[in-house]
C-alpha positions in Angstrom: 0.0 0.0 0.0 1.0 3.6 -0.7 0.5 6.6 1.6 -0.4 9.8 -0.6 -1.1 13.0 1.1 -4.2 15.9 0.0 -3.2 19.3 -0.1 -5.2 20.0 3.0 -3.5 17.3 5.0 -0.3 19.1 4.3 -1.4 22.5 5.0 -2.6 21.1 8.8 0.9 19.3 9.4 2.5 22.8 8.5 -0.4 24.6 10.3 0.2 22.3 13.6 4.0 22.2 13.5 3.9 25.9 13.5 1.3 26.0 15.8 3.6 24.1 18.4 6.3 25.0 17.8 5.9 29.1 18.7 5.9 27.5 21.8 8.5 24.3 22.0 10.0 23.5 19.2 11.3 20.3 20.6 7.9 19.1 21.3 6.9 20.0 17.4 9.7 17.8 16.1 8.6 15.0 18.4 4.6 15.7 17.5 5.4 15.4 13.7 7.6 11.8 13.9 4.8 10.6 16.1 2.3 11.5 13.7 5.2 10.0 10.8 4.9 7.1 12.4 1.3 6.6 13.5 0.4 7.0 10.1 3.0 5.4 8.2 1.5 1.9 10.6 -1.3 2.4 8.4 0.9 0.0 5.3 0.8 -2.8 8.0 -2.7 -2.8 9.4 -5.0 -0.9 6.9 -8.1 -0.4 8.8 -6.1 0.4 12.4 -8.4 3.4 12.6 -12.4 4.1 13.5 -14.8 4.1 10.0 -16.3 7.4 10.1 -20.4 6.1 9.5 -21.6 9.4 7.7 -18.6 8.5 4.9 -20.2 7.3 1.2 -20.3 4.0 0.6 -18.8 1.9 -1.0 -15.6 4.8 -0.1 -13.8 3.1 3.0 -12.8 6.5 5.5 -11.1 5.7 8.8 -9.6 8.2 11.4 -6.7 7.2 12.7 -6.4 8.3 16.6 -2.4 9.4 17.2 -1.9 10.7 20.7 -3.9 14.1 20.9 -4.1 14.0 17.2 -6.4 12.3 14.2 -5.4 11.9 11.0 -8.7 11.3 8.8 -7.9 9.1 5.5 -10.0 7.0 2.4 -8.5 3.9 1.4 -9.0 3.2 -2.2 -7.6 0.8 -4.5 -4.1 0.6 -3.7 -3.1 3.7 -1.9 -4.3 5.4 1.2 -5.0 9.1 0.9 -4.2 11.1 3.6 -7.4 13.5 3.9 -6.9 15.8 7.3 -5.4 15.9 10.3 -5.9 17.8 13.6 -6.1 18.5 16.9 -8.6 16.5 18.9 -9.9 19.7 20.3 -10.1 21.1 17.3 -13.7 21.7 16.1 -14.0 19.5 12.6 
């Protein structure tokens, strides 16, 4: 399985990181391999996360809990698409 990233899932690691790291920039480092990582597990065991019900069928959209963080994707055909990622305090 490939990992591809949307746009908007790139714009909230950058958004995040920067977000963090205003205030400790070790802890940003160590928040963005953790989310590396967590999501990265996703090649191994594909449907690790919670289906999110109100998703289309047949699509197959999972959030992945990492730590204080989810990191929303669609797995389709071969490749799992990245779709958002935040803050579990974050309003979404």
């Amino acid at each position: 399985m490939k990992i591809s990233y949307s746009p908007e899932s790139i714009d909230d690691l950058v958004r995040l990181r920067e977000f963090i790291e205003i205030k400790n920039p070790p802890a940003a480092q160590k928040i963005a391999l953790s989310l590396k990582k967590g999501i990265s597990q996703l090649k191994s065991f594909l449907f690790l996360g919670v289906e999110v019900e109100q998703a289309p069928e047949p699509e197959k959209i999972r959030d992945l809990i990492i730590g204080n963080y989810i990191a929303r994707y669609l797995i389709h055909l071969k490749r799992i698409y990245i779709l958002r990622i935040w803050h579990h305090k974050e309003e979404r």
